[in-house]
N, C-alpha and C positions, 0 to 999 in steps of 0.2 A: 741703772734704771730702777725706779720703781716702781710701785704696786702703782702711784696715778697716771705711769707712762700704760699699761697694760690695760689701768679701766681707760682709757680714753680708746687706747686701740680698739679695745675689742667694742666699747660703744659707736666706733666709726663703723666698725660692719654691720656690727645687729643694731641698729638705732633704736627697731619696734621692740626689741628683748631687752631694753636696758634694765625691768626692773630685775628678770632672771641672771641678768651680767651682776646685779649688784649683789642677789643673794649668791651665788657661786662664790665670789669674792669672799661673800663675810665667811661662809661657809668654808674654804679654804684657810683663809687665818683663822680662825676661831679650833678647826681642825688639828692645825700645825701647833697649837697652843696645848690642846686636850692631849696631844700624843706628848708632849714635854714634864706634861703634869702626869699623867699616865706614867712614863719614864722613872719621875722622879720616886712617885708613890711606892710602886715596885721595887725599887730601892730603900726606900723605909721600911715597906714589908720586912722584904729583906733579913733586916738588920734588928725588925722587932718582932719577933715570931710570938704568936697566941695572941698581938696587939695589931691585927692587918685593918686599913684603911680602903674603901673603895672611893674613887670618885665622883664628886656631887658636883663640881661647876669647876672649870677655870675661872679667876676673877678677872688678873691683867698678867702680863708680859712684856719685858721690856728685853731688848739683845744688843750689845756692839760686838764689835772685834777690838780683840784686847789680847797682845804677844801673838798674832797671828792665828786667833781661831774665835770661833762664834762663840761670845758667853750668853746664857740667858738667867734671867731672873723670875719666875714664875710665880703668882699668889695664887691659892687655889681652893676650895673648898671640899673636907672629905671625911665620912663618917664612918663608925666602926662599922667591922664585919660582923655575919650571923651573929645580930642581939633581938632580944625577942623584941622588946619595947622598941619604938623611936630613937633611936640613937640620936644624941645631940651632934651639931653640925662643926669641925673643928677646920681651924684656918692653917695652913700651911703657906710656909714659902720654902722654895728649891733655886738653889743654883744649879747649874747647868752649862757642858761647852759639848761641843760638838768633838766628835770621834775621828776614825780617821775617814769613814764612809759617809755618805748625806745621812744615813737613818743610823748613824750608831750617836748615843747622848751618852755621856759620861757625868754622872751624876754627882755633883761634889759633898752638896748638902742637900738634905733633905730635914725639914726642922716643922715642928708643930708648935704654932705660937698665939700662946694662952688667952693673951689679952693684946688683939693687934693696937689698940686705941694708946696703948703703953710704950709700944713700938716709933712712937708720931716721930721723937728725939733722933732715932738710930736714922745715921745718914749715909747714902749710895751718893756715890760719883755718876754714876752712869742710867740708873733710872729716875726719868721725868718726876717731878714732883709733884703731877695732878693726878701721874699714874695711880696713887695711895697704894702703893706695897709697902705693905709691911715685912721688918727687915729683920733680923737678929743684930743682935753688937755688931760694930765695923772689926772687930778682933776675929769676928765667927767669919767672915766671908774673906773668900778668895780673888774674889773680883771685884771693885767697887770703892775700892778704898780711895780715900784724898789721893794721896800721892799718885794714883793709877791715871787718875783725872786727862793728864797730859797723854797719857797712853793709849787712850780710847779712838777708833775708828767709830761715829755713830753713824747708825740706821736708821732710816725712816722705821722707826716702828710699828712692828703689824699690829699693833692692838689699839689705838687710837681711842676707843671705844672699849665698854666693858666687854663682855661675853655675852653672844644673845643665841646661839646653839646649844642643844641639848649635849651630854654627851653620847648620845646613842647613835648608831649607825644610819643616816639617813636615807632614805631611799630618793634619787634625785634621777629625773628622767628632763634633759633637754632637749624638747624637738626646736630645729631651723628650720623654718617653712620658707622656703625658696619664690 
C-alpha cells in the first residue's frame, strides 16, 4: 500500500478536513526525511569534531529496498555550529539503510559537497532524476550503483515534492468535530 491508498482513506472519513489530512501528510513525510538527515548529520558530527553541522532544511529523498533492507539517499541543507557571523549554508548528501529496529539508521555516508552543480554527471540507479540530488562518485556510494539497478525493490517515494516544513518541532492540534 501507499501513501495515496491512506490519503484517499482517510479523505473518505473526514471529507470536511481534507485540507488538515493533507497537511498531516506533508507533515509526516517531510518529518520521516528531517529525522534521516538529523541521523546522518550526527554521524558527520561524529567523525568531524570542532567542524559540527546543524540542520537548515532537508531538500529531497529518494528510498528502495536493495539486499533486503531500506536504503535511503538524503540531500540536505546545513551550517556550521556556534559562529558569530552568518554562516554560509553547505549542501550535504547521506546515504542511509535502515537498522535492525524501525528507528535505528545506519549511516553509511555522510559527505558535504562543494559544488552540487558539479555533481549533475555522478549517476544513481535508484534515485529519480527530477529528484536533483546531488551525488558523490558512483565509486563513493554503497547503493546506487549501474550494476545494483537489477537489484532494486522501488517505492513510491515519500518526497515527491521538495520540503515545505520547518525543521522545528510543530505544534499540531487536530480536532474531529463529529
Amino acid at each position: 500500500m501507499d501513501r495515496f491508498y491512506y490519503y484517499h482513506r482517510l479523505q473518505r472519513l473526514f471529507p470536511s478536513h481534507l485540507s488538515r489530512v493533507k497537511k498531516l501528510l506533508v507533515w509526516v513525510r517531510d518529518g520521516y526525511s528531517i529525522w534521516k538527515a538529523r541521523a546522518a548529520l550526527h554521524h558527520y558530527n561524529a567523525n568531524h569534531p570542532g567542524a559540527e553541522y546543524d540542520l537548515v532544511k532537508p531538500l529531497m529523498a529518494a528510498c528502495v529496498i536493495f539486499r533486503g533492507k531500506l536504503w535511503h539517499h538524503v540531500s540536505f541543507l546545513a551550517h556550521r555550529r556556534d559562529q558569530l557571523v552568518a554562516p554560509p549554508v553547505e549542501y550535504f548528501f547521506a546515504e542511509l539503510r535502515d537498522g535492525c529496529s524501525d528507528d535505528d539508521s545506519i549511516v553509511e555516508a555522510c559527505t558535504m559537497i562543494e559544488n552540487p552543480q558539479s555533481c549533475s554527471g555522478n549517476k544513481c540507479s535508484f534515485c529519480p532524476e527530477q529528484y536533483q540530488i546531488a551525488h558523490p562518485s558512483e565509486q563513493e556510494l554503497l547503493c546506487g550503483k549501474e550494476e545494483h539497478a537489477k537489484d532494486f525493490i522501488r517505492l513510491m517515494n515519500m518526497s515527491p515534492m521538495p520540503f515545505t516544513c520547518s525543521t522545528e518541532t510543530p505544534e499540531i492540534g487536530i480536532v474531529i468535530e463529529q
